[in-house]
C-alpha positions in Angstrom: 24.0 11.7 4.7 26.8 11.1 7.7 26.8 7.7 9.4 23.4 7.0 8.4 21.5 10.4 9.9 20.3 12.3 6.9 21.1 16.3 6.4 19.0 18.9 6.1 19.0 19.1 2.1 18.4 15.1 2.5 15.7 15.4 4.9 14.2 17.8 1.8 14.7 15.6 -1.0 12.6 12.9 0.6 10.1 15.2 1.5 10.1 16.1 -1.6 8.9 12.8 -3.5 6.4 12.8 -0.4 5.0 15.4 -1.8 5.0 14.5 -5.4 2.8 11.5 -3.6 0.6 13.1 -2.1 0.3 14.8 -5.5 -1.6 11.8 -7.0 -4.1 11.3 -4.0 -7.6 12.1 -5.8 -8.9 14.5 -3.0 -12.1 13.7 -0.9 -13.8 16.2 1.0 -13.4 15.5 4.9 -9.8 13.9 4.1 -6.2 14.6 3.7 -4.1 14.7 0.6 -0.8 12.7 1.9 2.8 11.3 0.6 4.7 9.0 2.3 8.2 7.8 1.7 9.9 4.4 3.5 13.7 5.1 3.0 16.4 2.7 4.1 19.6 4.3 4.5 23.1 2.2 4.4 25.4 1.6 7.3 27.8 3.7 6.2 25.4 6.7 5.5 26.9 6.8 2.2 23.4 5.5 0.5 19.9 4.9 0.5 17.0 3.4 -1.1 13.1 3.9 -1.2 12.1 1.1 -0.5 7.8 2.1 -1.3 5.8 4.9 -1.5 2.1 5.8 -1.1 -0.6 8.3 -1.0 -3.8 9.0 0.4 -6.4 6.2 -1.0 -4.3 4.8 -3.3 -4.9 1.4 -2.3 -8.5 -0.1 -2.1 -10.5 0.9 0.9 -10.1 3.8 3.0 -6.4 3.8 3.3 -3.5 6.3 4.3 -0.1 7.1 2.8 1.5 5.4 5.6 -0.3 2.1 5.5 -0.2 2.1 2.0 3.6 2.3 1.8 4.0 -0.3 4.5 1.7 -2.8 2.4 3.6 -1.8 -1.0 7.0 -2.6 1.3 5.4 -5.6 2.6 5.3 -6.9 -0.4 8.8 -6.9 -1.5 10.7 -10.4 -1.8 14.2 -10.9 -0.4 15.5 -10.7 -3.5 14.0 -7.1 -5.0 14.9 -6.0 -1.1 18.6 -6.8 -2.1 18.1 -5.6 -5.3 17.0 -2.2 -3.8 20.0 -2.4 -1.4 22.8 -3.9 -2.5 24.6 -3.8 0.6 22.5 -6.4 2.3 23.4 -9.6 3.1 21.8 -12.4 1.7 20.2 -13.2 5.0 18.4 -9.5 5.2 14.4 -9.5 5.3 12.2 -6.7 5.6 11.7 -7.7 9.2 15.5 -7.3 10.3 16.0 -4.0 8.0 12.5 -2.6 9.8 14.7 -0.6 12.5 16.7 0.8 10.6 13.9 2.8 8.2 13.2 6.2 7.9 9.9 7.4 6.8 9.1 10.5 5.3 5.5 11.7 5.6 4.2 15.2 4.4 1.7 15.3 7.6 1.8 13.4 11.2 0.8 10.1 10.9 -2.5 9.8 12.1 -3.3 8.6 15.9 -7.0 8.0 15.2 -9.2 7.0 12.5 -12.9 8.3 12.1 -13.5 5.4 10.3 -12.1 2.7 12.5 -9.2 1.5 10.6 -5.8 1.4 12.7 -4.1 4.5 12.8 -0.9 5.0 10.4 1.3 5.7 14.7 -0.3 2.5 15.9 1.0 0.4 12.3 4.7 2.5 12.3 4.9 1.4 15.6 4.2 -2.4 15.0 7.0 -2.2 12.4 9.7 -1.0 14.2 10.7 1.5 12.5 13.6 4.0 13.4 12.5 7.4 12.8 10.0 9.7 11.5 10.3 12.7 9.4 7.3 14.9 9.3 6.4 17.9 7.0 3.6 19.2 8.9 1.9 18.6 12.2 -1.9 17.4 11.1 -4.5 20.1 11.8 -7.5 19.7 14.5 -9.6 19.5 11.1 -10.8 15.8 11.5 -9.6 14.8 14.6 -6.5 16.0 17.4 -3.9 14.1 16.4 -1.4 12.6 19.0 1.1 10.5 16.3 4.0 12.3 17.0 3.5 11.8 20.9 2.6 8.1 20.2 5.7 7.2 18.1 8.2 8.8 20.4 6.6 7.1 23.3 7.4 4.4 21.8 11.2 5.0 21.0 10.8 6.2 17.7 12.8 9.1 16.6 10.4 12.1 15.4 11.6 14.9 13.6 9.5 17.8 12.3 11.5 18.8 8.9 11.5 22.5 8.3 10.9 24.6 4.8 7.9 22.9 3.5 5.2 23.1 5.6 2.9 25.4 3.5 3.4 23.2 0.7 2.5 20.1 3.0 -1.0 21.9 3.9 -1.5 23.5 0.4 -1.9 19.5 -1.0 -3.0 18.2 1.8 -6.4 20.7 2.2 -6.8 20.4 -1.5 -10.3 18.6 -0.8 -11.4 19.5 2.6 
């Protein structure tokens, strides 16, 4: 990582344990198998942390990889925040490290829900965060999905990372 923008291989590491993630989601037909990382790099560049992960329905109720990593990151006190990032001050809170978080999701995050839950764009958006790293644009399976549009309409940097993309459809379809 260089002044806290991840490299390519990086960009594939986290990806990676999306993947792994996604992995665990016990498939349902009509939905997506999906992995979702929340990283939080250093100032320097020099480190990181994952700060939560999450899959597809691994929380109760009809839930998302996104959402559910928000909620597991939610969750975290100030002190097992510092604990995952030693470089913060004592003063740090999830709120004030919020724009500085990368997440890692192995499809778009979704801009719609078929079953009127908020969509995983609309709850990235609410948090701040400061970019978006994608393994593959959702399919017109379910729903057209406009996540990507939404979060960079809102100032959030969206990056489509390259090399996995068949392995991001392979899990996600595993049930559809």
């Amino acid at each position: 990582m260089v002044g806290g923008t991840p490299a390519t291989d990086d960009h594939l590491y986290f990806l990676r344990i999306a993947l792994a993630e996604a992995a665990k989601a016990i498939p349902k037909p009509g939905a997506f198998c999906v992995g979702c990382v929340l990283m939080l790099p250093s100032p320097d560049g020099e480190r990181f942390a994952v700060l939560s992960t999450g899959f597809s329905r691994e929380l109760t109720g009809n839930t998302h990889a996104e959402a559910n990593a928000l909620d597991k990151a939610a969750v975290l006190s100030s002190a097992e925040l510092r604990d995952l990032c030693p470089w913060l001050d004592q003063d740090s809170t999830l709120e004030s490290v919020m724009p500085s978080l990368a997440v890692y999701t192995t499809m778009e995050p979704c801009s719609t829900r078929t079953s009127g839950m908020a969509a995983c764009a609309d709850a990235l958006i609410a948090t701040g965060v400061r970019a978006c790293y994608i393994g593959v644009a959702e399919p017109d399976d379910f729903v057209v999905c406009e996540g990507a549009q939404k979060l960079r309409a809102a100032g959030i940097e969206v990056q489509y990372v390259r090399g996995l993309e068949k392995e991001c459809l392979e899990i996600a379809r595993r049930a559809t």
